[in-house]
C-alpha positions in Angstrom: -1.7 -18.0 19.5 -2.0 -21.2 17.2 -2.9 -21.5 13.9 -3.8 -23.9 11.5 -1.8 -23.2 9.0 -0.9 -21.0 6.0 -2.3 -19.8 2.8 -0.7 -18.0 0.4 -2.5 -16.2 -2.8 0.1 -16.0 -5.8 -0.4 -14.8 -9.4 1.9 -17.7 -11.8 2.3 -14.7 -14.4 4.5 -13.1 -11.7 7.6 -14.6 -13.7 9.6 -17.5 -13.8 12.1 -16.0 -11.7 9.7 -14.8 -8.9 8.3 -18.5 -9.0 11.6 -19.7 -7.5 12.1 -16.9 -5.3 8.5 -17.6 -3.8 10.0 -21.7 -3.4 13.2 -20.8 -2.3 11.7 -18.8 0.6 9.5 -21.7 1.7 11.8 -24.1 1.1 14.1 -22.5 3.9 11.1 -22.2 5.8 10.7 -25.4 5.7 6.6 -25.0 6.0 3.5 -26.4 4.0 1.1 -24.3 2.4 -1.8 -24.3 0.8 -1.0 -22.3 -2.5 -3.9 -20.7 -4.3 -3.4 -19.0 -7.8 -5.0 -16.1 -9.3 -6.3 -16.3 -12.7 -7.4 -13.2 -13.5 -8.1 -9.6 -12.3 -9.9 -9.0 -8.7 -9.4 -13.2 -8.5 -7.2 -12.4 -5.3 -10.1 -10.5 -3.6 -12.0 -13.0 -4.5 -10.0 -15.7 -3.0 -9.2 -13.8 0.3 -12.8 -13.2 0.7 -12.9 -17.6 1.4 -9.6 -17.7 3.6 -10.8 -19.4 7.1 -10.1 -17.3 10.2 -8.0 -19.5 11.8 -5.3 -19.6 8.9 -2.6 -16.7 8.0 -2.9 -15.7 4.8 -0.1 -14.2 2.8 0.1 -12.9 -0.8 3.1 -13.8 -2.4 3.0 -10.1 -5.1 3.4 -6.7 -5.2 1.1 -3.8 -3.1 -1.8 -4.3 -6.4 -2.0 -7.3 -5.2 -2.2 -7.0 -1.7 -4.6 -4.3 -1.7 -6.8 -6.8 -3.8 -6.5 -9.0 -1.0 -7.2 -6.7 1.5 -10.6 -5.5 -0.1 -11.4 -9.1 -0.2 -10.6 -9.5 3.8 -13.4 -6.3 4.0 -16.0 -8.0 1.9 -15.7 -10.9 4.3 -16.1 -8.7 7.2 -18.8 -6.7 6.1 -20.9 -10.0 5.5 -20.2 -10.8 9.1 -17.5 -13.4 8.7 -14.0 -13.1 11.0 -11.3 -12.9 8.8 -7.2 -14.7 8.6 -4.6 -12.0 9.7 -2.7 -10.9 6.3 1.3 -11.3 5.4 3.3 -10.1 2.4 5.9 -11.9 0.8 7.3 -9.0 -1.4 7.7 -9.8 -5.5 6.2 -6.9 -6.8 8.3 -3.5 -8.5 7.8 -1.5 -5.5 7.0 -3.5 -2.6 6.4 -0.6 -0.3 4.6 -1.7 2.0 7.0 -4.4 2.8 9.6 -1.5 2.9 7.2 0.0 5.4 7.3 -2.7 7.9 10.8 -3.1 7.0 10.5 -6.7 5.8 13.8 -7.4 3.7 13.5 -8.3 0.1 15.6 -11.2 0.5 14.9 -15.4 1.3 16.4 -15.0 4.4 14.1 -12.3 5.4 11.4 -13.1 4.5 11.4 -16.8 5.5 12.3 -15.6 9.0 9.3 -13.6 9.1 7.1 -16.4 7.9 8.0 -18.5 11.0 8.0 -15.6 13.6 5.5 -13.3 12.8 3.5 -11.2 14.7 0.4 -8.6 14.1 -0.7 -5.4 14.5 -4.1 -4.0 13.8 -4.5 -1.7 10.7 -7.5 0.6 10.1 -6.9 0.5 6.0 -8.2 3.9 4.0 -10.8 4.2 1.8 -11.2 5.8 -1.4 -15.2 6.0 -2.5 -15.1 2.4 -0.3 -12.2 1.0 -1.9 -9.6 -0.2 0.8 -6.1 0.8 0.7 -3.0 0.0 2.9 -0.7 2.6 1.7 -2.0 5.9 0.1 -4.1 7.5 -2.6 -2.9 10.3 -5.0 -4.1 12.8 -7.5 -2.2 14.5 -10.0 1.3 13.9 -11.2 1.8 10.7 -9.5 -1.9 9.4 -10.4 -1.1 10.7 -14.4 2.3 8.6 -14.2 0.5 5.5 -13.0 -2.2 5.7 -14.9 -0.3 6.6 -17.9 2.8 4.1 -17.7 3.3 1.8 -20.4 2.8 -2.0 -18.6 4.9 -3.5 -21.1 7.7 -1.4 -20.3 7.0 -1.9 -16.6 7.4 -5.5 -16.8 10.6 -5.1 -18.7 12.4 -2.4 -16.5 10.2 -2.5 -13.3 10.5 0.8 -11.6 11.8 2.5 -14.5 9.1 2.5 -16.4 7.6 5.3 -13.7 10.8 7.2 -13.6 10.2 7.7 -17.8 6.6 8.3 -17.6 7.6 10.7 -14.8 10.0 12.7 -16.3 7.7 13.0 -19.2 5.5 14.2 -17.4 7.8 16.7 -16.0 8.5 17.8 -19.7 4.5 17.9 -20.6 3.0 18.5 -17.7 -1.0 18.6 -17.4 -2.7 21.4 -15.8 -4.2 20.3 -12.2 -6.3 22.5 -10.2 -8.0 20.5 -7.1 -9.9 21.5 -4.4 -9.5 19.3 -1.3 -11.8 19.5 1.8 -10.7 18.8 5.3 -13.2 19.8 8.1 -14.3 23.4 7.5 -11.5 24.3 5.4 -10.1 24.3 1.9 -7.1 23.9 0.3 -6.1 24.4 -3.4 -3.6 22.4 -5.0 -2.1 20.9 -8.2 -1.0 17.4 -6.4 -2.0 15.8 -3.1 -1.4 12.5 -1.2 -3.0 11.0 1.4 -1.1 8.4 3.1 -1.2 6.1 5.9 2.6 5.1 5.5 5.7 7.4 6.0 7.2 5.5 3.1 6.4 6.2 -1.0 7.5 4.4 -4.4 9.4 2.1 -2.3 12.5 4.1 0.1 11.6 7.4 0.2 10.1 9.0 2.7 6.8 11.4 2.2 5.9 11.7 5.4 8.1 10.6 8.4 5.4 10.5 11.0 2.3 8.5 8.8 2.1 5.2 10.4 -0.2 2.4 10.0 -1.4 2.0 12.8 -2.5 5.4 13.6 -5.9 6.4 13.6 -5.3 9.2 11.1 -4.1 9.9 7.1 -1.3 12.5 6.7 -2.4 14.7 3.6 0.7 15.6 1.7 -0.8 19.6 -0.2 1.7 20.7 -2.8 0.5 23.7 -4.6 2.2 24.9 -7.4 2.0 23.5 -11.0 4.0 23.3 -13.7 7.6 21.5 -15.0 9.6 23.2 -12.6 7.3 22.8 -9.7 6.9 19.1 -10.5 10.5 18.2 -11.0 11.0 20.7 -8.0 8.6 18.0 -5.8 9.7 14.9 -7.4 13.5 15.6 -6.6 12.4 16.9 -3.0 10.7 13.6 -2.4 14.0 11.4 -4.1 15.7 13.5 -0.7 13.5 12.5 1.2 12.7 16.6 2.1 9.5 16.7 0.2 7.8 17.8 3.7 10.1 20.4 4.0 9.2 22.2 1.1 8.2 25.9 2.2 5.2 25.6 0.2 4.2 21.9 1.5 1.7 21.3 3.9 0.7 17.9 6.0 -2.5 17.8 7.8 -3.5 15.0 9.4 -7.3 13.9 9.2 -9.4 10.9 9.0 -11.8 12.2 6.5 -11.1 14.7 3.3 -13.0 15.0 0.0 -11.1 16.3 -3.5 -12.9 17.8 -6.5 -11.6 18.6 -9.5 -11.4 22.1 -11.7 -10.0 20.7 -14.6 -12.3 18.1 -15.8 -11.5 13.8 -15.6 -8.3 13.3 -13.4 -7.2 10.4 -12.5 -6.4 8.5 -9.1 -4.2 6.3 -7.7 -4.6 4.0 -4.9 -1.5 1.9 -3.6 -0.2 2.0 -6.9 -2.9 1.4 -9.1 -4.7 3.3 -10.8 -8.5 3.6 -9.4 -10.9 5.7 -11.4 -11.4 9.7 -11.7 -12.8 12.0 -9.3 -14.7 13.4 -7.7 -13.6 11.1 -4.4 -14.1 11.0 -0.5 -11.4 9.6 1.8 -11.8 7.9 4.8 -10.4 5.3 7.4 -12.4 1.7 7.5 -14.3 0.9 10.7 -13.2 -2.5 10.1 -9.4 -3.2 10.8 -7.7 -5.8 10.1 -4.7 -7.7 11.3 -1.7 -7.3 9.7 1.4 -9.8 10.1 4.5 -8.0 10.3 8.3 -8.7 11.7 9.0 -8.1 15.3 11.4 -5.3 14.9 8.5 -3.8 13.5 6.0 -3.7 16.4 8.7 -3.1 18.4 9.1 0.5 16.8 5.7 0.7 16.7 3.9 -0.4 20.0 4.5 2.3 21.8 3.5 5.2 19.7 0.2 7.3 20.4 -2.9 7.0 18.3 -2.0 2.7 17.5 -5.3 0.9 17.9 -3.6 -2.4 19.4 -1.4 -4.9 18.5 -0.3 -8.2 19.5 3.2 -9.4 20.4 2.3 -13.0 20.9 4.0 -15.5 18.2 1.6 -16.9 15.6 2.9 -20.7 15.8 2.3 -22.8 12.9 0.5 -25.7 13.2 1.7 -30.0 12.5 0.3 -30.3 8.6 
């Protein structure tokens, strides 16, 4: 399946370092691009929204700004126009939804799966008609990321959420949600939906989320509280989170959350997205997601995908 060529979306405040990282990677690739830089907040939607079909696009960031880019592949399909399949080329603190596909954070890597990549379809959530690629959560994760100083994230990167974790851990807010799936209800202090096994980068919330199924996996914890909350977060550092006897995962393409204790916030692949009240759903419009062979090979066989494609992109003479 040819191509005519590549785009990639980059933000120039990313750093002097990334910068180099980003040449470096083509550069080994040995591959022209078209290079289009963001200017401001929601600019990557924007420029997503104008990427032609026939190119791949790829956004050289973090999940923020990939799920910018993905909203602005739905605005294009909702107007009726086909859209470029979408590639990550991982510079952000978390990356995880590179660590999802298992894309290595390193040039090597990465430029290899710039030359040889191939897709699979994703059916990206929704949160109140928001796109995601990853997950959405309420309550102590959504207070840390809405909470977490972004000067101290740019100097420390992931530590900035461990301290704004932990002090949430030692003042924790009370949460009391209701979430609906189906006919029933559950009640709960914290809840994730997520369409990825993987969370805050390696660890693992749920082992069977994948994104290509056709359903979320809703993480319930109930109990509140500092010792429930460090109780979760140290679960989920062990990647036993699930395991929890008090920890259920339904899986659902549709749930609504309200809240009993007046504003709380949400996050959505990272991000913080609003307050609730909020509905969650899965996108009648998928999109195609570029992602490295060993990947699909894991992935092409399990039940519930809604296709993918093995064929190589080739990259066009420029």
């Amino acid at each position: 399946m040819a191509d005519d060529g590549i785009t990639i979306i980059f933000n120039p405040r990313a750093g002097g370092n990334k910068q180099r990282f980003l040449s470096a990677i083509l550069q080994r690739a040995g591959v022209k691009v078209e290079l289009l830089q963001t200017t401001h907040p929601g600019h990557a939607r924007e420029l997503a929204g104008r990427v032609r079909a026939g190119r791949r696009l790829y956004v050289a960031g973090g999940d923020g700004s990939l799920n910018e880019a993905l909203n602005g592949l739905l605005d294009a399909q909702i107007d009726g126009h086909e859209v470029p399949p979408l590639g990550i080329i991982p510079l952000g603190t978390a990356n995880v939804l590179a660590v999802e596909v298992g894309l290595g954070v390193n040039t090597r890597a990465v430029a290899s799966y710039v030359n040889d990549p191939v897709h699979v379809w994703v059916r990206p959530g929704l949160l109140n008609g928001r796109a995601f690629f990853l997950m959405v959560g309420i309550g102590a994760d959504a207070d840390t990321v809405a909470n977490v100083s972004l000067k101290l994230k740019r100097l420390i990167g992931k530590g900035a959420y461990v301290l704004e974790g932990l002090r949430n851990i030692a003042f924790p807010r009370h949460r009391d949600f209701e979430v609906h799936i189906g006919r029933d209800q559950y009640r709960v202090a914290g809840v994730v939906a997520t369409h990825a096994s993987h969370y805050g980068g390696k660890f693992i919330i749920s082992p069977d989320a994948s994104l290509t199924d056709n359903k979320l996996d809703v993480v319930l914890m109930p109990a509140s509280g500092s010792l429930a909350t460090a109780r979760y977060g140290l679960a989920l550092t062990m990647n036993r989170l699930f395991r929890q006897s008090d920890v259920s995962v339904i899986r659902t393409e549709r749930l609504t959350i309200t809240s009993h204790c007046g504003p709380a916030p949400v996050q959505i692949d990272g991000e913080n997205a609003g307050a609730l009240p909020c509905e969650i759903s899965l996108s009648p419009y998928p999109v195609r997601l570029l992602v490295p062979r060993a990947y699909f090979n894991a992935t092409s066989q399990k039940d519930g995908q809604i296709g993918a494609s093995s064929q190589p992109l080739q990259i066009a003479s420029q």
